[in-house]
Structure formats: C-alpha cells, structure tokens
C-alpha positions as CSV (number, residue, x, y, z in Angstrom):
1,X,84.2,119.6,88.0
2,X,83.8,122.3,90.4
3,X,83.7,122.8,93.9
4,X,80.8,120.7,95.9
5,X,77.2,122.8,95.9
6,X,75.9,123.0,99.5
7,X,73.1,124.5,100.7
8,X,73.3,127.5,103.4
9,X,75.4,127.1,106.9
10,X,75.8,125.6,109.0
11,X,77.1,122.6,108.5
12,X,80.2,120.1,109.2
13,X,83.3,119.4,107.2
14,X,85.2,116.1,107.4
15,X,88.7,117.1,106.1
16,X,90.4,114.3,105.6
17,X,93.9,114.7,104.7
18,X,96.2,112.0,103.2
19,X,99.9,110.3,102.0
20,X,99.4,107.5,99.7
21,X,101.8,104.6,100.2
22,X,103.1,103.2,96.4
23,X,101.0,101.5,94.5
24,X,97.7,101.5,93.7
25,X,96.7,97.7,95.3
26,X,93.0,98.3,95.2
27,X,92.6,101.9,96.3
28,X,91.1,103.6,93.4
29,X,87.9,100.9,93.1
30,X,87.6,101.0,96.7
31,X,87.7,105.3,96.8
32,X,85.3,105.4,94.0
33,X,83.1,102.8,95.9
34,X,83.9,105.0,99.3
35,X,82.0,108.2,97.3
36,X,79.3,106.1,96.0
37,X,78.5,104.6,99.7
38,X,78.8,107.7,101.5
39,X,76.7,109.9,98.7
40,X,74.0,107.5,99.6
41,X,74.3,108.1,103.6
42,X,71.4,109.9,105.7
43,X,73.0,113.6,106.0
44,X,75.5,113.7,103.5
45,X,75.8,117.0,101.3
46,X,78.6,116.5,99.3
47,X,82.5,116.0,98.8
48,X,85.4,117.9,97.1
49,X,88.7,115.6,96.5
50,X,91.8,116.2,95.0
51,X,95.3,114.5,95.2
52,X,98.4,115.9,93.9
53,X,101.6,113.6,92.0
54,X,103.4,113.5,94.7
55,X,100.7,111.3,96.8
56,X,99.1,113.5,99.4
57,X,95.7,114.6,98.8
58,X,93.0,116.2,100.9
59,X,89.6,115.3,100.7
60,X,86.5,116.9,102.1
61,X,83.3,115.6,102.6
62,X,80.1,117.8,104.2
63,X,77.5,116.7,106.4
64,X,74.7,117.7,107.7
65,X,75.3,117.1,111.6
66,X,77.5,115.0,113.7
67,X,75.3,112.2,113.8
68,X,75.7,111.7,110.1
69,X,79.3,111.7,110.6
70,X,79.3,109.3,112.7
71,X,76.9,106.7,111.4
72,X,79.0,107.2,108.7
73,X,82.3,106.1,110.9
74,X,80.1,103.1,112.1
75,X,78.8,101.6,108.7
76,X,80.8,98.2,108.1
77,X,82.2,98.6,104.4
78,X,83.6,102.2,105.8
79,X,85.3,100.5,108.6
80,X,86.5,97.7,106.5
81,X,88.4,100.5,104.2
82,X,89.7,102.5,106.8
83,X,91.3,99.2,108.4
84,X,92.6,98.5,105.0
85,X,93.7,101.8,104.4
86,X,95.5,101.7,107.4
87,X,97.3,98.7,107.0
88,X,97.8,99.2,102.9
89,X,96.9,102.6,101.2
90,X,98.3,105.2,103.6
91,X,101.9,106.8,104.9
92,X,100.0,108.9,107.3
93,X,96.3,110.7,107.6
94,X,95.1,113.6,109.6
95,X,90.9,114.1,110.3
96,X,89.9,117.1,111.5
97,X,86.0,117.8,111.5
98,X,84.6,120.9,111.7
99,X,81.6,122.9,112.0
100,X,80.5,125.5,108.9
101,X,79.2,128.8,110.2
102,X,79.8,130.7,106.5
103,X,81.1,130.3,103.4
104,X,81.8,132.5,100.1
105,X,82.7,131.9,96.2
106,X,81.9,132.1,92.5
107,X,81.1,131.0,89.8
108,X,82.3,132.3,86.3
C-alpha cells in the first residue's frame, strides 16, 4: 500500500499524531471501523496511517474543506471514539490541521 492518491491542491490535512496506551482493548475494530466511517464522509479524500512498535503512530487523513472536517468532528460514532480513546487507547495525541497549497512524489 502506497501513499493516499489525491487530486490537485488545495486541500486540508488532519495530522493526527498518537501514543497508544497497552493493550489492544478494542482499538483495532474500532480504527478499522473509524476508516470505513470517515471514507464514507461528504469531503473526504483519503488517509495515510502508519504506527511504529513502540506505540506512537501518526495518521493523516485529507479533506476537502474545513467543513468536512468538522462534520466529521460532529458525527456521533466519531465522538463516541474519541471519548473512548481518550479515556482508554491513548498516552497522549496531538491534531494539527492544515491547509495543502502543493505537493510532490513518485511512483516507481
């Protein structure tokens, strides 16, 4: 799996970085449920994940504006697992969003 395809700037960036608490107590059904549910989500463009052994990972989803970001914050099952990942799944978390004006790569 490669990075996310997304169509030409601009656009926003949720970077969501992350320290898992032990354990896995429900977090992987509920992340892959997270993806799902937000792939389906008026705006959304795509997401590139990754989280390394030692339990902090940084994920990044991509949105087409602000409001899509935040109807996203406001739908109920999202809200339910941030509470829980608040309270259960997480030693600390950062959010930063941010606004795409270019980007670069390849492919080989």
């Amino acid at each position: 799996m490669g990075p996310a395809e997304l169509p030409e700037p601009p656009y926003y960036a949720v970077v969501f970085a992350s320290t898992r608490t032990p354990g896995d107590n429900g977090y992987e059904e509920t992340a892959e449920r997270m993806v799902e549910l937000g792939a389906k989500q008026p705006g959304f463009l795509g997401i590139d994940t990754v989280r390394g052994p030692d339990g902090f990972g940084i994920t990044v989803s991509y949105w087409r504006d602000e409001e899509s970001i935040a109807a996203w914050r406001r739908d109920a099952e999202h809200t339910l697992a941030r509470k829980r990942g608040h309270d259960t799944w997480y030693e600390s978390v950062a959010v930063h969003v941010a606004k795409v004006e270019r980007r670069y790569g390849f492919t080989r």
